[in-house]
C-alpha positions in Angstrom: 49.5 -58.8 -32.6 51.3 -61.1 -35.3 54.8 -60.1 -36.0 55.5 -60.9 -39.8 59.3 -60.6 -41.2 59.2 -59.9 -45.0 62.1 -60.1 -46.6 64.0 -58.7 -50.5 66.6 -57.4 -52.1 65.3 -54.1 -51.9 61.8 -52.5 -52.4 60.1 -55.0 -54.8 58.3 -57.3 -51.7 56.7 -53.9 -51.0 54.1 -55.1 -53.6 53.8 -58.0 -51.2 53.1 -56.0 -48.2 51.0 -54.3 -49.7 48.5 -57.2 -50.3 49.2 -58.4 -47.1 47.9 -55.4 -44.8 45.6 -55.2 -47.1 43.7 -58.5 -46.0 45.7 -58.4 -42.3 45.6 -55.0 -41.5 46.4 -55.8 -37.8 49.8 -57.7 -38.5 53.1 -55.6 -37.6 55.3 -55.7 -40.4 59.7 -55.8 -40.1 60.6 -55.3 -43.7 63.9 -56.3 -44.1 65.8 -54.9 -47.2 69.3 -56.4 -47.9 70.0 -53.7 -50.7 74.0 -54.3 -49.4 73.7 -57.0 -52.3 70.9 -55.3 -54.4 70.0 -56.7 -56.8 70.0 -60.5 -56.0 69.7 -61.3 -59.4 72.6 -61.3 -60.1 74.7 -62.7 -57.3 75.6 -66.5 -56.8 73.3 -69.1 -55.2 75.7 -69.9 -52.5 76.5 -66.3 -51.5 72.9 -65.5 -51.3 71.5 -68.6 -49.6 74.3 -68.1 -46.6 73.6 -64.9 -46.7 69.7 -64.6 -46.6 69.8 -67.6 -44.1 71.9 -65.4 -41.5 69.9 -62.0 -42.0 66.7 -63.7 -41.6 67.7 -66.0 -38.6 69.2 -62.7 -37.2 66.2 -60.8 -37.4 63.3 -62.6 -37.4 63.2 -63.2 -33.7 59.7 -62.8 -31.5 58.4 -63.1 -35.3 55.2 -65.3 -35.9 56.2 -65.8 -39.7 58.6 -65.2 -42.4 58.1 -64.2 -46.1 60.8 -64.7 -48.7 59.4 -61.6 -50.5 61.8 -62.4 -53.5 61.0 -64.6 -56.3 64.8 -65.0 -57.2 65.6 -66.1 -53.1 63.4 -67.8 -53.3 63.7 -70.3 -56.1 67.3 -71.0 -53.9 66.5 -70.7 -50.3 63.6 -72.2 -48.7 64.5 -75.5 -48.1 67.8 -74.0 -46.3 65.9 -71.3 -44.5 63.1 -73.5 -43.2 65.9 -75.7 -41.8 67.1 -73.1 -39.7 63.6 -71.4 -38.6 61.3 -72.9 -36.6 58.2 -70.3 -37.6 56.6 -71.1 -40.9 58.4 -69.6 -44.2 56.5 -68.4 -47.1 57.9 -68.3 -50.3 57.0 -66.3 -53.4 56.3 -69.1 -56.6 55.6 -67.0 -60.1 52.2 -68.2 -61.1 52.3 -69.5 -63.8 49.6 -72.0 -63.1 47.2 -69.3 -62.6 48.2 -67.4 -66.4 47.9 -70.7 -68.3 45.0 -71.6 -66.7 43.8 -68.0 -67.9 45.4 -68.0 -71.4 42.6 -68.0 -74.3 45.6 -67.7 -77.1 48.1 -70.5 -75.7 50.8 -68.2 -75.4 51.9 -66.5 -72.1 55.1 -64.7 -71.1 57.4 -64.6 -67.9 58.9 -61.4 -67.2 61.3 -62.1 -64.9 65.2 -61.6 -63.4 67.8 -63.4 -65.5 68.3 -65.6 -62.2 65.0 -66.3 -61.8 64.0 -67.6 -65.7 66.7 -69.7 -65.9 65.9 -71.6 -63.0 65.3 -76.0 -63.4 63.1 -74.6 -61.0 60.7 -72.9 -63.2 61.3 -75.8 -66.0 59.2 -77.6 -63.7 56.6 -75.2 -63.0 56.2 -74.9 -66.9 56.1 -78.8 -67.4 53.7 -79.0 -64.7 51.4 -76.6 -65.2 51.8 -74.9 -68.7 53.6 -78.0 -70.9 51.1 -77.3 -73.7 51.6 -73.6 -73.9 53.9 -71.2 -75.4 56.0 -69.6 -72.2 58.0 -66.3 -73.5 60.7 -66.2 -71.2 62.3 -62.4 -70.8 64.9 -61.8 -67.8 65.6 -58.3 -67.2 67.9 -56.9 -63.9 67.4 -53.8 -65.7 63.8 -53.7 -64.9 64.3 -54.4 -61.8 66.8 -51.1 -61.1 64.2 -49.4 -63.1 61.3 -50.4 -60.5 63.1 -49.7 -57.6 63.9 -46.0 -58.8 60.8 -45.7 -59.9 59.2 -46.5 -56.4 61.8 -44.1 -54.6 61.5 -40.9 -57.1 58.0 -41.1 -58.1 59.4 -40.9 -61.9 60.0 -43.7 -64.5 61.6 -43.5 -67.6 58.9 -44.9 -70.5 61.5 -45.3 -73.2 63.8 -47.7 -71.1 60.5 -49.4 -70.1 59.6 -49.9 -73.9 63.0 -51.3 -74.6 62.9 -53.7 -71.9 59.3 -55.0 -72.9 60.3 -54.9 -76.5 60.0 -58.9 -76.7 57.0 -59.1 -75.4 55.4 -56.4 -77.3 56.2 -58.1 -80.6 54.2 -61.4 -79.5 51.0 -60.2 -80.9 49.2 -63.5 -79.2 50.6 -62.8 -76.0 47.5 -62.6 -73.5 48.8 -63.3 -69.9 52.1 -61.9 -68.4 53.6 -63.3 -65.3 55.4 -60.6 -63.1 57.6 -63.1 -61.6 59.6 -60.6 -59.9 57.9 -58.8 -56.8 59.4 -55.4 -57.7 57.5 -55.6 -61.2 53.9 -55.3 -59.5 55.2 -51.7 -58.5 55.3 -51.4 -62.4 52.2 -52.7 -63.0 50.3 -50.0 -64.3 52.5 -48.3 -66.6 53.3 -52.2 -67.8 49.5 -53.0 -68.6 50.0 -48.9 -71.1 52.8 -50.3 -73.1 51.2 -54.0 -72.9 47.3 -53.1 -73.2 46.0 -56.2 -74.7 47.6 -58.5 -72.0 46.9 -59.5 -68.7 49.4 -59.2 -65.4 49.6 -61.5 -63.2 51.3 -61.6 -59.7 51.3 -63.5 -56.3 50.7 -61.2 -54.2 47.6 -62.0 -53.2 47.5 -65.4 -52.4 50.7 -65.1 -50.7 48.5 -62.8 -47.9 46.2 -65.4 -48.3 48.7 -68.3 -46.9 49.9 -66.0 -44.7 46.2 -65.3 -43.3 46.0 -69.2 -43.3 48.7 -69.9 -41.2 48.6 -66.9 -38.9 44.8 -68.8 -38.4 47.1 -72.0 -37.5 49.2 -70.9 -34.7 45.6 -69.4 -33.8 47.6 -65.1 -34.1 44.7 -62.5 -33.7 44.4 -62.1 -37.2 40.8 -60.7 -36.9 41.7 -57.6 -34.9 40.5 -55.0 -36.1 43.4 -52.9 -34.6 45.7 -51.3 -37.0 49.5 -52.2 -36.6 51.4 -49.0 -36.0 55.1 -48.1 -37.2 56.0 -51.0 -39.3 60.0 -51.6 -38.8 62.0 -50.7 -41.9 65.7 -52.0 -42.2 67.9 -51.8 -44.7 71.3 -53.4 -44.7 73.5 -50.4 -45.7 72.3 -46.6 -46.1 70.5 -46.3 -49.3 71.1 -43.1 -51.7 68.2 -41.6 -50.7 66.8 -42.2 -47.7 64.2 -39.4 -46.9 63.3 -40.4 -50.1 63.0 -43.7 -49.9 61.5 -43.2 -46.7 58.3 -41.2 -47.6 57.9 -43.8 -50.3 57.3 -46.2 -48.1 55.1 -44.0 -46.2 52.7 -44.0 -48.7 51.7 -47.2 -47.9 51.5 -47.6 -44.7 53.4 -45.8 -41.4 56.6 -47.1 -40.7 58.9 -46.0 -38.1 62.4 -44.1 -39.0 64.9 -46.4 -41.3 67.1 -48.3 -39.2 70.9 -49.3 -40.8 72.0 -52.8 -39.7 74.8 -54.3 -41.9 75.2 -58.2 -41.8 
């Protein structure tokens, strides 16, 4: 059975595994959660690149594949990470290819961390793929405390939401939306009611499509149609609520009991 390591902040590359099982529902899944240093949007480069280069070194052992299941990480770490690893590393890229490519009014936005829009990075994902459209940049660590709540409680606060999307709701020829942050897919639904006329976009799924691809490479049993059972879910410290956070996490698929293990 292929033994992925997916890897965030917190919750957000949930949205991730999500799409993965979805199209490799025989995969076993350690999600790693380093929410000791949630949220990485606002932490320095160098911090997080040592850091996410030791967790994921640490843990991804008897592992087939690693996914950086944080847009913000990375922008920073892959080169660094796949350095260190010798097992593939997948990276999250916000697709913004894909949104221009889809745009009928020439105007798309990024909704994003601060970190993460800010990036030379993503100046060269625009100039590449989107040089003739108008990119709406909006950087929010806000939204992504909001998203992460939201996904633990089961309750989100509209009004904050509104506020946060304010910018983009007064682009009246706005018509694609990049959710350049993988907690914002977990938003996705209540985004699309305040933002009806535009279309979300995400990577999740062809981030389980390269993972399907190179789990096919190293020739993994991808095809099974066995079911993985108790996923591992590990979070760096002991979050607030963890029988919340717990059952959340439940709902997608089974995962054994959280297991604490600090850097």
């Amino acid at each position: 059975m292929p033994r992925i390591l997916m890897f965030d902040s917190g919750v957000g590359g949930l949205s991730i595994l999500r799409e993965v099982l979805d199209k490799l529902p025989a995969v076993h899944i350690r999600y790693l959660m380093d929410n000791q240093l949630f949220p990485y949007g606002i932490q320095p480069d160098d911090v997080l690149v040592e850091r996410i280069v030791k967790l994921c070194v640490q843990h991804s052992q008897q592992c087939d594949l690693v996914v950086m299941a944080c847009n913000t990480a990375s922008t920073i770490v892959l080169p660094a990470l796949r350095d260190a690893l010798s097992i593939p590393v997948v990276g999250v890229v916000p697709a913004i290819k894909t949104a221009a490519n889809h745009s009928k009014s020439g105007c798309i936005g990024l909704l994003a961390t601060p970190a993460t829009v800010n990036r030379h990075y993503i100046d060269r994902l625009i100039a590449d793929h989107a040089s003739d459209i108008n990119v709406i940049r909006l950087g929010s660590s806000e939204l992504v405390k909001l998203a992460e709540d939201s996904f633990i409680h089961g309750q989100l606060n509209h009004h904050q939401l509104a506020e946060i999307l304010a910018p983009l709701s007064q682009a009246h020829d706005l018509d694609q939306l990049v959710l350049g942050c993988t907690h914002f897919p977990l938003l996705k639904e209540a985004i699309s009611q305040h933002l009806p006329k535009v279309e979300l976009t995400d990577s999740g799924e062809a981030i389980a499509r390269r993972c399907a691809y190179l789990l096919a490479q190293h020739n993994s049993d991808v095809q099974s149609d066995r079911q993985a059972q108790g996923h591992q879910l590990i979070a760096t410290k002991m979050p607030e609520a963890p029988e919340a956070l717990q059952h959340a996490c439940e709902q997608l698929a089974p995962f054994q009991p959280l297991q604490i293990m600090p850097l």
